[in-house]
DRENVEX-169975 format. One record per residue (C-alpha): residue in one letter; residue number from 1; x, y negated, z. Coordinates in Angstrom, 3 decimals. Example, Ala and Ser with C-alpha at 12.3 -4.5 7.8 and 13.67 -1.06 7.14 Angstrom:
2
['a' 1 [12.300 4.500 7.800]]
['s' 2 [13.670 1.060 7.140]]
This chain:
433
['x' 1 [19.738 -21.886 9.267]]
['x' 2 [21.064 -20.659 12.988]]
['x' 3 [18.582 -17.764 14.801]]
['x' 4 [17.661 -20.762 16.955]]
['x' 5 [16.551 -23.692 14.839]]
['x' 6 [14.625 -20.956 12.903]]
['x' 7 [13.051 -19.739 16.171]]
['x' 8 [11.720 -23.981 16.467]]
['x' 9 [11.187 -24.340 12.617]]
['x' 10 [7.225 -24.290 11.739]]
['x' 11 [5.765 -21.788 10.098]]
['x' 12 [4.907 -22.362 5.876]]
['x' 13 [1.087 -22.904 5.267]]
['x' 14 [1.431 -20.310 2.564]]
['x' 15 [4.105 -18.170 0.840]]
['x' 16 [4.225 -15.368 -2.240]]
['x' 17 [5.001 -12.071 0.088]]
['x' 18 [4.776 -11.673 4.168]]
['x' 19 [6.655 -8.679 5.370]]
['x' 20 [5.456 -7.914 8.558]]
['x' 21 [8.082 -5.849 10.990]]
['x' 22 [12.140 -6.204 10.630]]
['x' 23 [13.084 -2.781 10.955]]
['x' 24 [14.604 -0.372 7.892]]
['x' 25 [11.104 -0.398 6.271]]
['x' 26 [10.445 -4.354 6.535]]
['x' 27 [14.614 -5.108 5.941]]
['x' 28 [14.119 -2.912 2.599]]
['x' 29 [10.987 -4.283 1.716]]
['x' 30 [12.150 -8.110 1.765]]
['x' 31 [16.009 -7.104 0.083]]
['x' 32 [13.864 -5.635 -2.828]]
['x' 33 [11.782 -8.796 -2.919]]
['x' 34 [14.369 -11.318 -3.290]]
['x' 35 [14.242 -12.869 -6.269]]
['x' 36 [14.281 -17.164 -7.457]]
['x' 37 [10.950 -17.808 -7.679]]
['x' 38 [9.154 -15.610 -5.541]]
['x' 39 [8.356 -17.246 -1.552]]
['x' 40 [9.414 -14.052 1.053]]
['x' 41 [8.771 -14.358 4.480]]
['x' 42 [9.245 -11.768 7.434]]
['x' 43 [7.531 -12.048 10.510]]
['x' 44 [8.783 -9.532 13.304]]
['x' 45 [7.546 -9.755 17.153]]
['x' 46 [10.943 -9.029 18.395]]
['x' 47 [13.748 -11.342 18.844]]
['x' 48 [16.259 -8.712 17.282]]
['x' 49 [15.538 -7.182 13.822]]
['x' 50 [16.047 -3.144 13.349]]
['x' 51 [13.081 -2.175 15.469]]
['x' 52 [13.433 1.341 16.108]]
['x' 53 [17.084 1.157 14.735]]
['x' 54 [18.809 -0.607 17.841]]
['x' 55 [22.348 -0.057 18.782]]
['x' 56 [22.871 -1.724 22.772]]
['x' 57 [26.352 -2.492 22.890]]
['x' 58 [27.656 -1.453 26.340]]
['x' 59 [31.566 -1.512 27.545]]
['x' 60 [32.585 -1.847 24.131]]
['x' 61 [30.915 1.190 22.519]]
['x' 62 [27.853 0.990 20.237]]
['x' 63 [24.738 3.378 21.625]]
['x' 64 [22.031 3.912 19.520]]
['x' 65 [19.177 3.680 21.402]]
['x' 66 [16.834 4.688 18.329]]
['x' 67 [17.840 6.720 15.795]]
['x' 68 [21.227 7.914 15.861]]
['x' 69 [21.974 10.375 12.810]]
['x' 70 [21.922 10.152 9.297]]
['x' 71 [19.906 13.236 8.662]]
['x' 72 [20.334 14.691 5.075]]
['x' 73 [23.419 12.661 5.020]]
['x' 74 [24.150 14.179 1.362]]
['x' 75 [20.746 13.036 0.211]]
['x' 76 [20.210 9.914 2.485]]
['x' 77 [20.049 6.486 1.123]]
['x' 78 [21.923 4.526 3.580]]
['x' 79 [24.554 6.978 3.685]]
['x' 80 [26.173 5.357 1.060]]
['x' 81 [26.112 1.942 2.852]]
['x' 82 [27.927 2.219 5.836]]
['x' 83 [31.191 2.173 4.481]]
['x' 84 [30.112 -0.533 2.616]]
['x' 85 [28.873 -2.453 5.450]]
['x' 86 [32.567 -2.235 7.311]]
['x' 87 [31.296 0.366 10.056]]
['x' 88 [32.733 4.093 10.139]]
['x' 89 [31.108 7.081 9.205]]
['x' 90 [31.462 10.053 11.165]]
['x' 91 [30.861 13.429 9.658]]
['x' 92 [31.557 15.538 12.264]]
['x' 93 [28.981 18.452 12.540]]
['x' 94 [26.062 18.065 15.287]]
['x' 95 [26.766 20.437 18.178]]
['x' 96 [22.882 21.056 18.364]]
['x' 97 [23.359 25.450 17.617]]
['x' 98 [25.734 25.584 20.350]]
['x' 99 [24.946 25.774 24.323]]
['x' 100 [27.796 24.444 25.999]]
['x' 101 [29.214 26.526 28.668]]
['x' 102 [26.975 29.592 27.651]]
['x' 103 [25.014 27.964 30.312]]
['x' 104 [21.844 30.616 30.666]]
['x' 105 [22.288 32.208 27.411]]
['x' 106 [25.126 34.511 26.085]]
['x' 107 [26.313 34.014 22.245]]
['x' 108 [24.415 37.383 21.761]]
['x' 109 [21.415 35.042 22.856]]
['x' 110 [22.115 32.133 20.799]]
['x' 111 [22.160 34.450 17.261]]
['x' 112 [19.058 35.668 18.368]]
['x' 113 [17.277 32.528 19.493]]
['x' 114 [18.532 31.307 15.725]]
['x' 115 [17.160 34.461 14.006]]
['x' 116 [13.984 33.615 15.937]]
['x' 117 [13.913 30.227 14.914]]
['x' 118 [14.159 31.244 11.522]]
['x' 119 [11.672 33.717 11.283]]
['x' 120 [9.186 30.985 12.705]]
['x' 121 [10.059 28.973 10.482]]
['x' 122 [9.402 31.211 7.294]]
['x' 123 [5.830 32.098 8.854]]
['x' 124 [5.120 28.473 8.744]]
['x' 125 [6.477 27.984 5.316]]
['x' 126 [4.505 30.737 4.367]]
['x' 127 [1.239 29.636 5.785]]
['x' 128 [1.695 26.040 3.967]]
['x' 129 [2.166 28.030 0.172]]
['x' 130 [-1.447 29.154 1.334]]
['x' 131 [-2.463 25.609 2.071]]
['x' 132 [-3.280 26.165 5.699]]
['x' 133 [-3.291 23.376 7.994]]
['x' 134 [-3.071 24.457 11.743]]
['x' 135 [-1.151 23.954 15.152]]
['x' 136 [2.334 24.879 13.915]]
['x' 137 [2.645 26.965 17.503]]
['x' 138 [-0.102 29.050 15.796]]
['x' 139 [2.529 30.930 13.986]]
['x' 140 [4.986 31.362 17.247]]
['x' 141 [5.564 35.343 17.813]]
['x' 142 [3.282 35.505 21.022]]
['x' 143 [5.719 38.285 22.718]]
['x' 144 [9.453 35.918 21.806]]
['x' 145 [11.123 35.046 24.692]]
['x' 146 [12.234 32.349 22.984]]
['x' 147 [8.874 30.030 22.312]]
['x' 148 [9.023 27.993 25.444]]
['x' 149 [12.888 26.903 24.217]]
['x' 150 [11.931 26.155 20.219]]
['x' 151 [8.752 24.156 21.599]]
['x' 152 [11.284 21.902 23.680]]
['x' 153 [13.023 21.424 20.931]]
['x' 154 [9.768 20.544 18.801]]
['x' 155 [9.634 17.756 20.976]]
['x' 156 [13.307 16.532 19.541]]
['x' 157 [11.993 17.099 16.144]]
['x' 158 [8.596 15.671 16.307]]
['x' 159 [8.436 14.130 19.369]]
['x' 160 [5.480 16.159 20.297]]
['x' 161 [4.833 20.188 21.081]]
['x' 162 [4.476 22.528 18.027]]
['x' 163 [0.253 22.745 19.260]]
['x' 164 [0.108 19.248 18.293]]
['x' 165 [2.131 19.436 15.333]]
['x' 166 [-0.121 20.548 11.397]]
['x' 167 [1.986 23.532 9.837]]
['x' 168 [1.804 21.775 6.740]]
['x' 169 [3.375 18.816 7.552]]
['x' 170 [5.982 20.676 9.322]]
['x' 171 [6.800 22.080 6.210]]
['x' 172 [6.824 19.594 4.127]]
['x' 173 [10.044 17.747 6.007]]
['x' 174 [12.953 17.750 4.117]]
['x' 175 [16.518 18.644 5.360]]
['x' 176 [19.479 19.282 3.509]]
['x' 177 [21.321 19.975 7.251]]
['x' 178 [24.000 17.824 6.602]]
['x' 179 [23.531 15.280 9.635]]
['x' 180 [26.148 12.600 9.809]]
['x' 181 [26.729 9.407 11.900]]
['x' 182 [27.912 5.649 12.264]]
['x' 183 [30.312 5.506 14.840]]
['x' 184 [29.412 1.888 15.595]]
['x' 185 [25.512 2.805 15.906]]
['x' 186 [22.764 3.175 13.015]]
['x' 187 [21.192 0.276 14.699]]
['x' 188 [24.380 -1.582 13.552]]
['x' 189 [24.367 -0.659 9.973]]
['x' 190 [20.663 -1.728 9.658]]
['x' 191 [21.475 -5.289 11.273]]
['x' 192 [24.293 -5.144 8.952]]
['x' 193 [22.202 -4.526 6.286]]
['x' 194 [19.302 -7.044 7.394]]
['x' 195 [21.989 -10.242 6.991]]
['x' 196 [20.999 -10.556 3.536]]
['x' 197 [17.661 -11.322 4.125]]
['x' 198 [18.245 -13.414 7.580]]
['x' 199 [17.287 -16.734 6.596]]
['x' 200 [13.442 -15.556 5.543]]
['x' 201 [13.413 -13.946 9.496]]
['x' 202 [11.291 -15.460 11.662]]
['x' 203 [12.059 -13.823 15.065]]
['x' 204 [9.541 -14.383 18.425]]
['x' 205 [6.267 -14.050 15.785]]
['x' 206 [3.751 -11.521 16.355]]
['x' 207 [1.319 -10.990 13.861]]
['x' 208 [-1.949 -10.580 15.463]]
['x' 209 [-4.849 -10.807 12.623]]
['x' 210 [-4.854 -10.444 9.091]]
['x' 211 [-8.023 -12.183 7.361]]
['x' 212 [-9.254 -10.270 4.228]]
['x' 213 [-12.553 -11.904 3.195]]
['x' 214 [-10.789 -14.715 1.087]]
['x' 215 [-9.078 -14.992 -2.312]]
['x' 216 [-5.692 -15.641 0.264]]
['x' 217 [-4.707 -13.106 3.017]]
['x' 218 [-4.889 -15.365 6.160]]
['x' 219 [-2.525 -14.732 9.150]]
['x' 220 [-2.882 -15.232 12.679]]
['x' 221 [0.398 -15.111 14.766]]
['x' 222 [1.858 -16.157 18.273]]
['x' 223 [3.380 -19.321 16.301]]
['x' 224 [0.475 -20.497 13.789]]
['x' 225 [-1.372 -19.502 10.696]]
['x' 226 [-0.121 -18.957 7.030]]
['x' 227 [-1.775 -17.640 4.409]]
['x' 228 [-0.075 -15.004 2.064]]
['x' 229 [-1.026 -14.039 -1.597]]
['x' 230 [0.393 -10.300 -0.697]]
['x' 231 [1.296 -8.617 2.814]]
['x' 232 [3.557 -5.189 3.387]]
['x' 233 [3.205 -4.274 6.991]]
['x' 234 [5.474 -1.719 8.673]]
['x' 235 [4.510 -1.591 12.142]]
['x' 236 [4.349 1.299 13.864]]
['x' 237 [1.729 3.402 12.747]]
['x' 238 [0.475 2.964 17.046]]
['x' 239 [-0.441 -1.140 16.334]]
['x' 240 [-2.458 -0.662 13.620]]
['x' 241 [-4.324 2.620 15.200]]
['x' 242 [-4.759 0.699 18.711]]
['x' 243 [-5.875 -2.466 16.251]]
['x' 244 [-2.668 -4.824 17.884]]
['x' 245 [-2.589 -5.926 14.561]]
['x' 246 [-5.806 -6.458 13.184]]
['x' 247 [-7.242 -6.199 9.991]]
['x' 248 [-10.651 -8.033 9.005]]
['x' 249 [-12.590 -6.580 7.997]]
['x' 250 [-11.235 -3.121 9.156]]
['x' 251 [-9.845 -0.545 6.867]]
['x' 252 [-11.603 2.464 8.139]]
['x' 253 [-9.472 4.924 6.302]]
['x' 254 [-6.160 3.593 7.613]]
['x' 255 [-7.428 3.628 10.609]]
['x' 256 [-8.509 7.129 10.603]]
['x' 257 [-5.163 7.773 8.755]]
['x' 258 [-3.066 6.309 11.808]]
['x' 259 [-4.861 8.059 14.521]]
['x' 260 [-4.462 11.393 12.322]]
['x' 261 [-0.252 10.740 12.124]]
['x' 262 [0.164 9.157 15.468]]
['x' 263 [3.917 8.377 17.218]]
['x' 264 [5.184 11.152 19.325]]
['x' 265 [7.883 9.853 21.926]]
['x' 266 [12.149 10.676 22.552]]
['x' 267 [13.134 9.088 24.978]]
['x' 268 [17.016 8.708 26.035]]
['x' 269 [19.330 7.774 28.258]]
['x' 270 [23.069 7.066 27.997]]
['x' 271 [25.535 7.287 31.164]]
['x' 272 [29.238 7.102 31.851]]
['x' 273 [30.716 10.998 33.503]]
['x' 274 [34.170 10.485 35.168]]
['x' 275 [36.176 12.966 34.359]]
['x' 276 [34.883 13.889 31.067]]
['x' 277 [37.834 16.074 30.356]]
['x' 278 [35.845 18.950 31.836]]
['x' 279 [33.693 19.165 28.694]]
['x' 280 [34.462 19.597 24.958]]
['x' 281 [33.698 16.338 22.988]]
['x' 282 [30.400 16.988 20.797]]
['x' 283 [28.791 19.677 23.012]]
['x' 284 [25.343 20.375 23.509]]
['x' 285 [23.321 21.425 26.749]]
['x' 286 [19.896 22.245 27.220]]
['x' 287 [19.016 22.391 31.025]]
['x' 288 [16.905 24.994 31.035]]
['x' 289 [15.717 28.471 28.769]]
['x' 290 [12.605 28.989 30.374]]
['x' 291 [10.452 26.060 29.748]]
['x' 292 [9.652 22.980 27.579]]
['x' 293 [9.908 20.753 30.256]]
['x' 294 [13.478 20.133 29.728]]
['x' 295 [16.093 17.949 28.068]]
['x' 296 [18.820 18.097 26.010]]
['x' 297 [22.259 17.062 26.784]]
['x' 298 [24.879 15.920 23.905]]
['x' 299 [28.145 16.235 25.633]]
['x' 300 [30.889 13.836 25.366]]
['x' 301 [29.711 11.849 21.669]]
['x' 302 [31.872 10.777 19.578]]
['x' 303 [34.926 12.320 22.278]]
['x' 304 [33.630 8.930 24.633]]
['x' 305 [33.469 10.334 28.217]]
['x' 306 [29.803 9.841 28.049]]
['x' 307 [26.531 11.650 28.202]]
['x' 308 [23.601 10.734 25.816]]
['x' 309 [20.245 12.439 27.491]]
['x' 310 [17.351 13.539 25.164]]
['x' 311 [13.509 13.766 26.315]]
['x' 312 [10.743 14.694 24.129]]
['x' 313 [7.006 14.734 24.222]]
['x' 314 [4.788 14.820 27.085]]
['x' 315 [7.790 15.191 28.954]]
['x' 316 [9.509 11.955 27.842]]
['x' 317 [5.785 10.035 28.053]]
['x' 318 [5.197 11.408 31.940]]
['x' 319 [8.987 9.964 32.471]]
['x' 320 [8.280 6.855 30.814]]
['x' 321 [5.495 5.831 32.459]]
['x' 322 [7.446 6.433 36.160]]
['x' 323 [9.855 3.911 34.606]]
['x' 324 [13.774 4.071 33.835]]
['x' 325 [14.614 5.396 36.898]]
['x' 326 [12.710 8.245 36.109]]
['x' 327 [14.224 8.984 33.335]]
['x' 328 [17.822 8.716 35.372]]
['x' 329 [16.964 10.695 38.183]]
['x' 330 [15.346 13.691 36.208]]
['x' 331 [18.571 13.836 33.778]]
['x' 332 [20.890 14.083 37.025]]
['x' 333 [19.045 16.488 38.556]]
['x' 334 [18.634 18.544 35.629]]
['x' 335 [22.741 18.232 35.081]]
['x' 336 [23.645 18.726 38.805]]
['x' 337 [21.379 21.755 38.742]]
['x' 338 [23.014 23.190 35.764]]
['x' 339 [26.654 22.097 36.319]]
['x' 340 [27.370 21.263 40.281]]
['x' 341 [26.627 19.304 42.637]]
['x' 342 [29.680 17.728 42.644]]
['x' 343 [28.774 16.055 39.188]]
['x' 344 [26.084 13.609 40.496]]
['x' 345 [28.876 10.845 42.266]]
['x' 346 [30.392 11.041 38.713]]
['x' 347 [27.469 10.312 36.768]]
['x' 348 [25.971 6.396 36.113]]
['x' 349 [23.609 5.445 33.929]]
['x' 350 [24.068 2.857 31.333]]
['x' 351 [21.481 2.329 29.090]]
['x' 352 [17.505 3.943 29.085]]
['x' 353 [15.020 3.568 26.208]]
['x' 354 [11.408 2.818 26.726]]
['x' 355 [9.594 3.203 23.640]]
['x' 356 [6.325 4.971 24.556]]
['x' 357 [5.938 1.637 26.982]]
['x' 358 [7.626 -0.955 24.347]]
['x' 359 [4.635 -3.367 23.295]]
['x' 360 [5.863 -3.111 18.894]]
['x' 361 [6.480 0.227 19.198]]
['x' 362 [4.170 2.456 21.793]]
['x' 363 [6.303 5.284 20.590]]
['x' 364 [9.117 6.747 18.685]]
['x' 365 [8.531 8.727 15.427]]
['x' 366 [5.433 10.349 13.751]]
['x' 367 [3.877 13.823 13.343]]
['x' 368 [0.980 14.782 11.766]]
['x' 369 [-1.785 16.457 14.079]]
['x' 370 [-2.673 19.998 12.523]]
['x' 371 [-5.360 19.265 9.873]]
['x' 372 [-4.244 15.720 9.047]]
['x' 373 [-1.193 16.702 6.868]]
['x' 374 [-2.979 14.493 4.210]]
['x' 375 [-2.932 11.102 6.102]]
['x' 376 [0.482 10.047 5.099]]
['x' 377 [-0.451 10.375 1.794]]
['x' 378 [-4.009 8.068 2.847]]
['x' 379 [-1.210 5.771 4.405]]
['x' 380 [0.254 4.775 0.650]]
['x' 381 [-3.004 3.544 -0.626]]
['x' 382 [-2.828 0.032 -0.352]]
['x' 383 [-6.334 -2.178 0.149]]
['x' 384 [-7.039 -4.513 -2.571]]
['x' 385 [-3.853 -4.611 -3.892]]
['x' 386 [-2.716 -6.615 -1.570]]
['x' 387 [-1.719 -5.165 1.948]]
['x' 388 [0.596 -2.888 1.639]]
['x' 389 [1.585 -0.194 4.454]]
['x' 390 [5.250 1.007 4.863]]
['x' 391 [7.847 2.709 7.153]]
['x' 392 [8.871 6.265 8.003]]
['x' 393 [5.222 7.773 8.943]]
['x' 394 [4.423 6.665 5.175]]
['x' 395 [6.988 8.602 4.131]]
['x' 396 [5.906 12.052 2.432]]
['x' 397 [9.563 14.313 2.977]]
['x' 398 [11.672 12.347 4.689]]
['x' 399 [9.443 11.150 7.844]]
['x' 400 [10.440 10.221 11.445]]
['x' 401 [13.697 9.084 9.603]]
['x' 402 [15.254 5.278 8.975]]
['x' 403 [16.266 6.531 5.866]]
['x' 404 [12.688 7.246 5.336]]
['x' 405 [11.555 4.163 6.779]]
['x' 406 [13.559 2.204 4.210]]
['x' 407 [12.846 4.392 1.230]]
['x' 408 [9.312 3.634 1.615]]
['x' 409 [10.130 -0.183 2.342]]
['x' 410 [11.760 -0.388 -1.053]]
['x' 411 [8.410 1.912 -2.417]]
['x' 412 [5.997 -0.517 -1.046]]
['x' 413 [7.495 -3.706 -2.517]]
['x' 414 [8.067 -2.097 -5.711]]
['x' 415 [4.094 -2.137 -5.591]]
['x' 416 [3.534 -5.177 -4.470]]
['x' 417 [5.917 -6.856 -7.178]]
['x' 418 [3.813 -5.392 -9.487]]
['x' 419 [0.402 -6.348 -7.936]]
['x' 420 [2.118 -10.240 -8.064]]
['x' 421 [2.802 -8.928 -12.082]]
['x' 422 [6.228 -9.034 -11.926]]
['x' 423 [8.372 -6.104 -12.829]]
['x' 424 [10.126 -4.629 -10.121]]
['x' 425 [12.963 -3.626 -12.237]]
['x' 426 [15.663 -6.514 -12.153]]
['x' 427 [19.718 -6.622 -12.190]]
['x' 428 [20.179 -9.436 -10.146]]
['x' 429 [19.063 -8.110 -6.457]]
['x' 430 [19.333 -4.932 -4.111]]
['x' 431 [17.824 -3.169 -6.620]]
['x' 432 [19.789 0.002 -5.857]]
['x' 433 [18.146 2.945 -4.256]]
């Protein structure tokens, strides 16, 4: 069935499973599912699948606009996949120790910035083997010269400052540091991967309600009621928190849960540089040593003659809410101030992302607020049985991650196979991990 006669197909009056959300989590959820027998149906507000995962294609080059890297590439999931899919994976190292040009800082400064780093980093993991749950910028040496550059990278990482970030949740993150990429996008390879379930997509439907109080789960979209005997949803932590999608009656520990791990924000923006030849492909630049207010700067990606633009934090939610232009104009003036003035005629601006003011996501990753390291773990316990939650904030290691998203994806319909007392084990699907 074409994208279009499904978009004016009517809804079932009832089906086995509704998936709620098309990105990793909701793609993984609904490949696990499929089975003969068993009625799947994914609802997703959007009218493209991948959610976070989106890869704009501009002038012939893919540009994640979401998630870009395959973190923990030797341990990731999808990894695996892209190959598989027909797309090309790209294993060159991320330039993110380097400062290109020794702009500001000497190579004296950059081992020490690292050491620093480090050392932070072991006080943290130290505090968690103790248990303690505070402000990860707790544990910052207060006399480093160095704190107001790790906390703008904190907002890379979490997408929030290391106050608002728990020390134990910190910790718990897993990385290998073997960070890989799709050359064609990552938002590619989970559209790729989301074909196999495309004819159980309904595109243009936003869940708005889910109805608890009967032996059926009853849902209220922007295209009609169903009923469901089992529901996974992996929205964004921010719709159920903000009640967008609404559960009745209310679930008052996932929504104490959500507000405890809510979505911190990266913002980027893509542009064209002529004359790219000035700077070594896979470089990295951040602005500015001296505060968090900054961005960072991947030079030249992939050896395009391109510029992909990083914001984090309060930073990228004050720029976002200015609109794109914002955005644009604070990522020129941050390169023209750091590289010439002669380099704003040869910059242009092709693509922005907006997701602290984009309606399904209100954000762009999680963190856990100091003293709520526990709530992804809250997140996992499903109500009744029968509504399930899922995507990367659920996720207890690999969090803020696709490959996380989809892990837990696979995790929640594992459960809910078994709720529906089937056995999740089978050799005729995606059963892979």
């Amino acid at each position: 069935m074409s994208d279009r006669a499904r978009a004016s197909h009517p809804l079932p009056s009832q089906v086995d499973v509704v998936v709620i959300g098309a990105g990793a989590a909701g793609i993984a959820a609904a490949r696990r599912l499929m089975r003969p027998g068993l009625s799947v149906l994914v609802l997703e507000a959007r009218d493209r699948i991948g959610g976070r995962a989106w890869t704009a294609r501009v002038e012939g080059e893919g540009l994640d606009m979401g998630c870009g890297w395959l973190h923990s590439a030797d341990d990731n999931v999808l990894a695996g996949r892209v190959e598989a899919e027909g797309l090309t994976l790209d294993q060159t190292p991320p330039p993110w120790r380097t400062q290109a040009f020794d702009h500001e800082i000497t190579r004296a400064d950059l081992a020490e910035f690292g050491e620093a780093f480090a050392a932070f980093d072991q006080r943290v993991t130290e505090a968690a083997g103790r248990g303690e749950d505070r402000p990860a910028s707790d544990f910052f040496d207060p006399d480093c010269r160095w704190n107001a550059r790790m906390d703008a990278i904190s907002g890379a990482l979490n997408g929030a400052r290391f106050a608002e970030v728990s020390s134990l949740d910190y910790d718990a993150y897993g990385d290998t540091g073997v960070n890989w990429r799709v050359r064609e996008g990552y938002g590619r390879l989970i559209a790729r991967l989301g074909e196999a379930v495309s004819d159980v997509v309904v595109r243009d439907c936003a869940v708005r309600r889910i109805d608890r109080s009967g032996p059926l789960l009853r849902l209220e979209t922007s295209r009609g009621e169903l009923t469901a005997r089992v529901v996974i949803l992996t929205v964004p932590n921010s719709l159920i928190a903000t009640e967008a999608v609404r559960i009745d009656p209310p679930v008052p520990a996932w929504l104490e849960a959500t507000a405890g791990v809510p979505l911190g924000l990266a913002s980027k923006v893509h542009m064209t540089v002529r004359g790219a030849g000035d700077f070594q492909p896979d470089t990295q630049l951040w602005a500015r040593i001296d505060t968090a207010e900054t961005g960072g700067y991947h030079l030249r990606p992939f050896g395009r003659p391109m510029i992909e633009a990083y914001f984090g934090a309060g930073l990228a939610w004050g720029l976002e809410a200015e609109g794109p232009a914002a955005l644009v104009d604070f990522a020129v003036s941050e390169l023209v101030a750091a590289l010439g003035s002669n380099l704003r005629r040869r910059l242009e601006a092709v693509a922005v992302s907006n997701w602290g003011v984009d309606p399904w996501s209100r954000g762009a990753y999680s963190h856990a607020l100091p003293g709520h390291a526990g709530d992804r773990a809250k997140l996992r316990i499903a109500v009744e049985d029968r509504i399930f939650l899922a995507g990367e904030a659920t996720a207890p290691v690999y969090y803020g991650t696709a490959h996380g998203a989809w892990m837990e994806g696979e995790r929640a319909a594992d459960a809910a196979l078994t709720s529906l007392g089937l056995d999740p084990r089978r050799d005729d699907g995606d059963s892979e991990a």
